[in-house]
PLY file of the C-alpha trace (Angstrom):
ply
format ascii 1.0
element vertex 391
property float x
property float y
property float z
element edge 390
property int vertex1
property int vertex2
end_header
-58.52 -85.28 -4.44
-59.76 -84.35 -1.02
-60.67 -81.00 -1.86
-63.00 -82.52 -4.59
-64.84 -84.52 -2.12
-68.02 -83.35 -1.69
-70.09 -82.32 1.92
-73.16 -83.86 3.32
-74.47 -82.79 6.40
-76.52 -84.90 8.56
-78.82 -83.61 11.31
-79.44 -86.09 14.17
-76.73 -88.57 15.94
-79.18 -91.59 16.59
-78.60 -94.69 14.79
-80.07 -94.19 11.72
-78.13 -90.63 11.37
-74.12 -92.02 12.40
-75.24 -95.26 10.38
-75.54 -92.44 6.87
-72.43 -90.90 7.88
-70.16 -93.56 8.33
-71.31 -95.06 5.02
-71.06 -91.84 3.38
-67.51 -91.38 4.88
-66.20 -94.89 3.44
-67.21 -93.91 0.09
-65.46 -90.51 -0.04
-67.53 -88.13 1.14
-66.78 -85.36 3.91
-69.48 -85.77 6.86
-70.50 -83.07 9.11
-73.39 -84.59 11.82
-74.70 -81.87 14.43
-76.14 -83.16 17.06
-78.68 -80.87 19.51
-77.61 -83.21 22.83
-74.39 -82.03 24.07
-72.41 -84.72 24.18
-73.27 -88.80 24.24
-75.18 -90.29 26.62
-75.39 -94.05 28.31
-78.98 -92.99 29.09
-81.07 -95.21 26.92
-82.59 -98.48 25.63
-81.66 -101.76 24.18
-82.28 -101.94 20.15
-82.70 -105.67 18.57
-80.74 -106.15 15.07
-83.05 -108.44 13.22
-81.00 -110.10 10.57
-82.16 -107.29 7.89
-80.39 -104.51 9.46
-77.60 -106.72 10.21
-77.06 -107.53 6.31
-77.69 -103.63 5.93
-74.76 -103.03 8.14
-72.91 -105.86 5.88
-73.25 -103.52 3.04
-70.83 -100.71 4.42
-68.28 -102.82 6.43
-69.73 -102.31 9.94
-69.38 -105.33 12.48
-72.62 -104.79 14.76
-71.78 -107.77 17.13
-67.76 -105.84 18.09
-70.24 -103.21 19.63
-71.27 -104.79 22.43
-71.11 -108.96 22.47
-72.15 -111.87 20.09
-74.08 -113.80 22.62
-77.85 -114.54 21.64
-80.73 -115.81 23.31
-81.55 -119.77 23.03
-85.17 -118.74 22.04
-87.57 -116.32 22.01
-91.56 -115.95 22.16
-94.91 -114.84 23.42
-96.22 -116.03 26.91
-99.41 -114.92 28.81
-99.01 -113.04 32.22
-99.23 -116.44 33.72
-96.82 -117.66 31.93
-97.73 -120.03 29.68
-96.16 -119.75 26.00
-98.57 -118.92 23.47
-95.96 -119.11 20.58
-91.53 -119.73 21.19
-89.12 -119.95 18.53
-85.48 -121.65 18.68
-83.41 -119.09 17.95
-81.21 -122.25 16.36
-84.08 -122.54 14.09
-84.62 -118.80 13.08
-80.72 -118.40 12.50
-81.45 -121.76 9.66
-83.97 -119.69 8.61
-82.45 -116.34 7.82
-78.54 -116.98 7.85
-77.98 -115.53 11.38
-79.83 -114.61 14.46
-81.02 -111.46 16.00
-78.40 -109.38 17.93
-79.42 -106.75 20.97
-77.47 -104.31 21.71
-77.44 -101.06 24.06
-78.51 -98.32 22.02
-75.40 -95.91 23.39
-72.90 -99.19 22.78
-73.86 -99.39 19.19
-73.90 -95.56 18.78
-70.58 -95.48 20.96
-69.47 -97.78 17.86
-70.66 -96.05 15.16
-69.23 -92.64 16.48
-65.83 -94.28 16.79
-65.66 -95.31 13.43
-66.36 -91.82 11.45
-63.12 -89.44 11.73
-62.63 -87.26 15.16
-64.43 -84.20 14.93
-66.96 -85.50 12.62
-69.94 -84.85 15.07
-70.37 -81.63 16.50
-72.54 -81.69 19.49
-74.40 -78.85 21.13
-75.38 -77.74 17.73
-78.95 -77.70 16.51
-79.77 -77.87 12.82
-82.92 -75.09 12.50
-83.47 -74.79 8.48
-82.20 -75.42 5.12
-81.82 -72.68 2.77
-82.16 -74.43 -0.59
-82.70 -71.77 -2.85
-79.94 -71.51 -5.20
-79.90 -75.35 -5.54
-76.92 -76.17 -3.23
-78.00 -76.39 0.26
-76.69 -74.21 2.71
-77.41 -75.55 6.80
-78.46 -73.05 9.45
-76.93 -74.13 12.73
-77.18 -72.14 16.18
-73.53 -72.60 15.50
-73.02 -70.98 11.90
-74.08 -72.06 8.50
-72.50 -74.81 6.67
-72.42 -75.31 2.98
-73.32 -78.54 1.74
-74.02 -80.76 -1.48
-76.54 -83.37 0.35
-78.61 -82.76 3.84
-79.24 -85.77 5.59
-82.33 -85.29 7.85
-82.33 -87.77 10.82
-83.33 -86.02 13.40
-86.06 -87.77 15.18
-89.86 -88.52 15.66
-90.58 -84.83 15.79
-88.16 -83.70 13.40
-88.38 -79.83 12.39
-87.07 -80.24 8.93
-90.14 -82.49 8.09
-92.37 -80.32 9.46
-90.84 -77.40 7.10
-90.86 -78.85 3.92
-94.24 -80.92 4.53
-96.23 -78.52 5.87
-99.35 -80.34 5.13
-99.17 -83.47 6.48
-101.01 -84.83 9.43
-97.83 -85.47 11.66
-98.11 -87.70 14.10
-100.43 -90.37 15.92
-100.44 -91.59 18.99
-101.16 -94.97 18.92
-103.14 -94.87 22.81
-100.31 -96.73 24.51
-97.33 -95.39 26.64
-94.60 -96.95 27.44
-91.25 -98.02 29.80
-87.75 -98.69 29.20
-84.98 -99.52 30.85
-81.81 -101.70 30.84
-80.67 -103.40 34.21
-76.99 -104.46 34.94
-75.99 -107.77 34.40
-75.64 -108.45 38.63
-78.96 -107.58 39.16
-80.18 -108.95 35.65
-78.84 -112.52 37.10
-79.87 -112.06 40.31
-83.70 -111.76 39.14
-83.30 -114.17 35.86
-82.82 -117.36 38.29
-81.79 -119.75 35.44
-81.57 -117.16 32.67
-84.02 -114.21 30.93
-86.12 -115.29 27.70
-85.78 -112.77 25.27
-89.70 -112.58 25.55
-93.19 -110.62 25.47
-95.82 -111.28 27.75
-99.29 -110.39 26.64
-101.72 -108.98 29.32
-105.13 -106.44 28.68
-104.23 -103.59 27.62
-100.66 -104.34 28.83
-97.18 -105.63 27.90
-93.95 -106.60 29.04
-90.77 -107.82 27.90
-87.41 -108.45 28.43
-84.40 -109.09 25.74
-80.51 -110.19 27.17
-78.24 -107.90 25.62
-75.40 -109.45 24.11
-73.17 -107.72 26.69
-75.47 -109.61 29.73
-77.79 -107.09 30.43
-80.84 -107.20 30.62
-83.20 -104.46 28.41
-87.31 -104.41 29.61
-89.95 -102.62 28.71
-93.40 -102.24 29.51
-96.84 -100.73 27.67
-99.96 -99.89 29.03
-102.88 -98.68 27.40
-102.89 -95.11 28.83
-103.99 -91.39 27.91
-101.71 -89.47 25.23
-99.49 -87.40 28.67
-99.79 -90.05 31.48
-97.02 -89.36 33.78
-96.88 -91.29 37.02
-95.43 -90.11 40.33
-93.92 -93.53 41.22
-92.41 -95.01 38.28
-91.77 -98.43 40.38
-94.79 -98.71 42.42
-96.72 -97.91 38.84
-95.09 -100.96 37.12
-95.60 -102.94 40.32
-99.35 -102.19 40.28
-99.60 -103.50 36.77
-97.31 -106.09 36.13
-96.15 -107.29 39.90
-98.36 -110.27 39.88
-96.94 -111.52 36.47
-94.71 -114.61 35.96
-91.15 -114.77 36.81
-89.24 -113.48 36.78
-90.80 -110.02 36.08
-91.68 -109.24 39.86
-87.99 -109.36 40.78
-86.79 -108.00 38.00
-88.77 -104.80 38.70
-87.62 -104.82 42.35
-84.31 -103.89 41.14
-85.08 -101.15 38.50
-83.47 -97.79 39.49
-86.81 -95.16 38.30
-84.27 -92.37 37.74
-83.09 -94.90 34.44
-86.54 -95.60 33.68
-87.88 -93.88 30.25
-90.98 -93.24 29.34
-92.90 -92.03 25.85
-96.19 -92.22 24.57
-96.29 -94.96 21.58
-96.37 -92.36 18.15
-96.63 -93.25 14.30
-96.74 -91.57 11.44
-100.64 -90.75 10.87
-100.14 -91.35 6.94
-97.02 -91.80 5.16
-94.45 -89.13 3.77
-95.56 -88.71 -0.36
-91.20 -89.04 -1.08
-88.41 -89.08 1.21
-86.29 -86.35 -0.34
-86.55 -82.45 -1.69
-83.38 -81.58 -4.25
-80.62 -82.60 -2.21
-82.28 -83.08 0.69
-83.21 -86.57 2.22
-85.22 -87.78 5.15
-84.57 -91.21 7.07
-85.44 -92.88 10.32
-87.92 -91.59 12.27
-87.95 -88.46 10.98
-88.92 -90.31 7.01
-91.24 -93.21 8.69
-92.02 -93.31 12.49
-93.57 -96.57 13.14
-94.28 -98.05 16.46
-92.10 -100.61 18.04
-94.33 -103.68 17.59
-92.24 -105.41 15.15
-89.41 -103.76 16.20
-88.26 -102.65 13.00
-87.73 -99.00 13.61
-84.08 -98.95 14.11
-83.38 -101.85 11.55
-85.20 -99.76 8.66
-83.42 -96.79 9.86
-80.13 -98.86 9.18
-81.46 -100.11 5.90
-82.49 -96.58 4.65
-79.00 -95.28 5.33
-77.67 -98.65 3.12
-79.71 -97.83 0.27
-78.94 -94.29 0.50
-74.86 -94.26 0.24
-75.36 -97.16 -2.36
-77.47 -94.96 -4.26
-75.02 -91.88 -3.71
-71.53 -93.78 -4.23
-68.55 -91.54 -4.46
-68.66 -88.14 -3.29
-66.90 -86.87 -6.20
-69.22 -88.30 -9.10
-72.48 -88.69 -7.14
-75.74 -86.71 -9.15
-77.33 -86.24 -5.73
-81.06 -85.42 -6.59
-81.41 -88.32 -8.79
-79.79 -90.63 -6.44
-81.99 -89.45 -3.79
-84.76 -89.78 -5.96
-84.09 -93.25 -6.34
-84.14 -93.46 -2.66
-87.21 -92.62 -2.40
-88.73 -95.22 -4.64
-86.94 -97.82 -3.39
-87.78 -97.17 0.32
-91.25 -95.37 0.93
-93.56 -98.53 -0.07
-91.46 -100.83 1.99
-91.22 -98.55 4.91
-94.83 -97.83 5.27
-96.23 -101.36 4.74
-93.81 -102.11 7.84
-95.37 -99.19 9.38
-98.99 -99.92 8.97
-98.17 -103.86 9.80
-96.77 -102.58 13.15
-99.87 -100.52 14.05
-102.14 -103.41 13.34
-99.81 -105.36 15.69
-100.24 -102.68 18.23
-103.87 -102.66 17.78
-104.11 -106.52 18.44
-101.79 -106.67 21.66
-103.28 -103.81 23.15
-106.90 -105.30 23.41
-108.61 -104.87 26.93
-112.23 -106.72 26.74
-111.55 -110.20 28.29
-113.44 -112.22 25.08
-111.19 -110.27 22.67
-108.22 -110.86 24.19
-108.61 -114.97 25.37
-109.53 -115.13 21.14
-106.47 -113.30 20.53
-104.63 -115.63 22.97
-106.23 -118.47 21.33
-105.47 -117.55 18.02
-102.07 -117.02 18.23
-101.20 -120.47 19.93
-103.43 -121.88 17.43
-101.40 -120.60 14.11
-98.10 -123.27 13.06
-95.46 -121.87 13.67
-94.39 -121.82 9.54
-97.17 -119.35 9.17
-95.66 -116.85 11.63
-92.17 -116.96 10.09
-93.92 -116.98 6.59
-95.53 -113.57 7.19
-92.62 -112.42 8.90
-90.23 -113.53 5.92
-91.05 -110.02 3.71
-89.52 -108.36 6.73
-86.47 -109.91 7.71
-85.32 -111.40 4.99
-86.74 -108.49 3.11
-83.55 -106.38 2.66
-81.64 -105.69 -1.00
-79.62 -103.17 -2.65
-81.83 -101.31 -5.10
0 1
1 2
2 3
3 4
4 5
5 6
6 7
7 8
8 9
9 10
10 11
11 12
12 13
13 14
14 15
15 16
16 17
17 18
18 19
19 20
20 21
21 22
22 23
23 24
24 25
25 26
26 27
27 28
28 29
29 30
30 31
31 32
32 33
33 34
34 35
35 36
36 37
37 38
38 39
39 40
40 41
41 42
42 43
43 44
44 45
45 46
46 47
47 48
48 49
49 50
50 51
51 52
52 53
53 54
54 55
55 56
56 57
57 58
58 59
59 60
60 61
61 62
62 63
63 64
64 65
65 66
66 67
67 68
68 69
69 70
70 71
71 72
72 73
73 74
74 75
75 76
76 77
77 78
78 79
79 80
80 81
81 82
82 83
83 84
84 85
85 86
86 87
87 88
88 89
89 90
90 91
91 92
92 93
93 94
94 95
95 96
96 97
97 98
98 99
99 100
100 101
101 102
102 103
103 104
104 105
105 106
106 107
107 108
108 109
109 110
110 111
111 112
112 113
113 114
114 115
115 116
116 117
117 118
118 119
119 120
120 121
121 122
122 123
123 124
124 125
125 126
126 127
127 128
128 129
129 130
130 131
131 132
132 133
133 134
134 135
135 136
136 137
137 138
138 139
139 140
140 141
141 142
142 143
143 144
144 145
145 146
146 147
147 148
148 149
149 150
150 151
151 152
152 153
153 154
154 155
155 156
156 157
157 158
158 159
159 160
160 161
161 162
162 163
163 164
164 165
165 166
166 167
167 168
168 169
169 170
170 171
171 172
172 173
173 174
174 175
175 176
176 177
177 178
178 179
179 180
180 181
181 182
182 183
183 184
184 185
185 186
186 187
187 188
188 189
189 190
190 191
191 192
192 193
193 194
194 195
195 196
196 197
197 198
198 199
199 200
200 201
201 202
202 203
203 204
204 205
205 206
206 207
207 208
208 209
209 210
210 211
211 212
212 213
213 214
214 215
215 216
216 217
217 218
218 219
219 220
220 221
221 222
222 223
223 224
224 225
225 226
226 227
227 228
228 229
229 230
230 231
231 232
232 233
233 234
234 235
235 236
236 237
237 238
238 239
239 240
240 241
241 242
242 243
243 244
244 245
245 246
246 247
247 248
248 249
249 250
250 251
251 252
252 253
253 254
254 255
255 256
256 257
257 258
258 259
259 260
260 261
261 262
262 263
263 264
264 265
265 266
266 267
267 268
268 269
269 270
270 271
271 272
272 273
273 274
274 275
275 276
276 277
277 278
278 279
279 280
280 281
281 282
282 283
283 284
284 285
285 286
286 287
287 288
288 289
289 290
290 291
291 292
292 293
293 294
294 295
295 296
296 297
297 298
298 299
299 300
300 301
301 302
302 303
303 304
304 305
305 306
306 307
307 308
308 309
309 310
310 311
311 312
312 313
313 314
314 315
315 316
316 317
317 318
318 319
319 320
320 321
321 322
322 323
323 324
324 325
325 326
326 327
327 328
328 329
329 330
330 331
331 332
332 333
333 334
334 335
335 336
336 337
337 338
338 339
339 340
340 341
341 342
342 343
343 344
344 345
345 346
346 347
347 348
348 349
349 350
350 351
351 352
352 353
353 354
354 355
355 356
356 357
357 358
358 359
359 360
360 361
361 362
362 363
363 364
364 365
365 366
366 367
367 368
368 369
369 370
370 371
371 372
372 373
373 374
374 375
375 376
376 377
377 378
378 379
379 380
380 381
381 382
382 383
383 384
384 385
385 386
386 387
387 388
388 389
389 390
């Protein structure tokens, strides 16, 4: 039977992409992923689980919490850079809610994961996916190391991603939302040593500026930082930069900055889609992730519908053997494009709102969110998490 089994290649090794290929690999189908990087990193970010992608990773046997920890935060919120909680939630009281609680993981941890589960020799790094020659009707992968056959593409490769650009030639690309932004994840010694009794899995609202810090479930510590800033903004002095802006803030941000190494620092400019993707698939071709939906990170949904899209799609696509790819994909694309793109346009608006700089506009943003009940804020975040099904 395993010469039956059909091929899908997938093009990108980030979440979203190793998430497609081990669910394609547990229902029967032969993965190739090519990855550009040359081998994986630890470089990276922390990534928050929201219960949705956590029932997503239900749905093809993958335990998120063996990747790095179980351990959750006792609450989570929205302060002011004095301080003072606008809105906090008991995470006891959002697990009642939605039948578990949010997990955050190191990006590389759960990728490390991921990569462990698909058979060895599945990903082949140092290879970069350039086109797809579809013409005959069974896709055939140009690689700068060979051409592979294949009877599904999976295209997860990024933000920026080339086969998007290809076979949507005209649309807008991208849009930088006017924001740039930090990232970094600190050890758990020095996470402790600036948390004092422990680090809220929290954002702090500023003007024009943001900062937050999640515990990872492994006990470190992932922040991040935004400042309204031109599209390119590069500073010399990563620390002294976030110093500058956010070194007067509550604790424990001040020491927690003290203690960031810059060389571990990342930074990117805050990008969208500028309108969304008219289908997410060509013939036997299929976008996800980034490359199918960029959003920004406001909601911080972007990895979660990532994990979702790769649910839906090896539902759709079942067996390799029996699968009738282009309809199944087709089906992927109506039951994920109106669902990704109201999450993108809700996270933009969110954006929008946080990154205010005129002092009225942002003590009535202040007031307004301490103002609204706390059922309200879970009730309009409901659609989202608890928004996840099996077409």
């Amino acid at each position: 039977m395993s010469v039956l089994r059909r091929h899908a290649v997938v093009a990108g090794a980030g979440i979203g992409g190793l998430t497609a290929a081990l669910a394609l690999h547990r229902r029967g189908w032969r993965i190739t992923v090519c990855e550009r990087a040359s081998g994986p990193t630890a470089v990276g970010a922390g990534i928050v689980l929201a219960p949705n992608a956590l029932r997503a990773f239900d749905t093809i046997g993958f335990d998120a919490g063996r990747a790095g920890g179980r351990t959750v935060p006792a609450a989570m919120g929205l302060r002011r850079s004095d301080g003072r909680w606008l809105t906090r939630a008991d995470t006891t009281a959002l697990t009642a809610r939605y039948g578990r609680p949010p997990l955050a993981l190191h990006r590389s941890a759960l990728a490390d994961a991921l990569a462990a589960a698909l058979p060895e020799g599945t990903i082949r790094y140092s290879t970069t996916v350039s086109t797809v020659d579809d013409a005959t009707g069974r896709p055939v992968v140009r690689t700068s190391a060979g051409d592979l056959e294949a009877d599904l593409v999976l295209a997860a490769d990024g933000i920026h991603s080339p086969l998007r650009r290809r076979y949507f030639p005209d649309h807008p690309g991208l849009h930088h939302s006017g924001e740039t932004a930090w990232r970094t994840v600190l050890p758990a010694s020095a996470a402790a040593a600036g948390a004092g009794d422990g680090v809220d899995t929290a954002e702090t609202w500023g003007r024009g500026e943001r900062f937050g810090t999640v515990p990872l479930a492994d006990g470190r510590v992932y922040v991040y930082a935004t400042a309204v800033a031109p599209e390119g903004y590069r500073p010399d002095d990563v620390r002294a930069e976030l110093l500058r802006r956010f070194g007067s803030w509550h604790d424990p941000i001040p020491s927690l900055l003290e203690r960031i190494d810059p060389a571990a620092v990342l930074q990117h400019d805050l990008h969208d889609l500028a309108a969304p993707l008219p289908r997410f698939h060509h013939g036997r071709l299929a976008w996800l992730g980034d490359a199918a939906h960029a959003m920004t990170p406001n909601l911080g949904q972007g990895g979660c519908q990532a994990v979702e899209d790769a649910a839906v799609l090896a539902h759709l696509l079942g067996a390799g053997d029996t699968a009738d790819v282009p309809a199944a994909l087709a089906a992927y694309s109506a039951a994920r494009c109106a669902r990704t793109d109201a999450i993108r346009v809700r996270a933009r608006r969110m954006g929008r709102v946080a990154a205010l700089t005129h002092p009225l506009a942002v003590a009535l943003r202040d007031l307004a969110v301490r103002a609204t009940p706390a059922f309200a804020t879970n009730r309009a975040m409901d659609g989202i998490v608890d928004g996840f099904e099996l077409p």
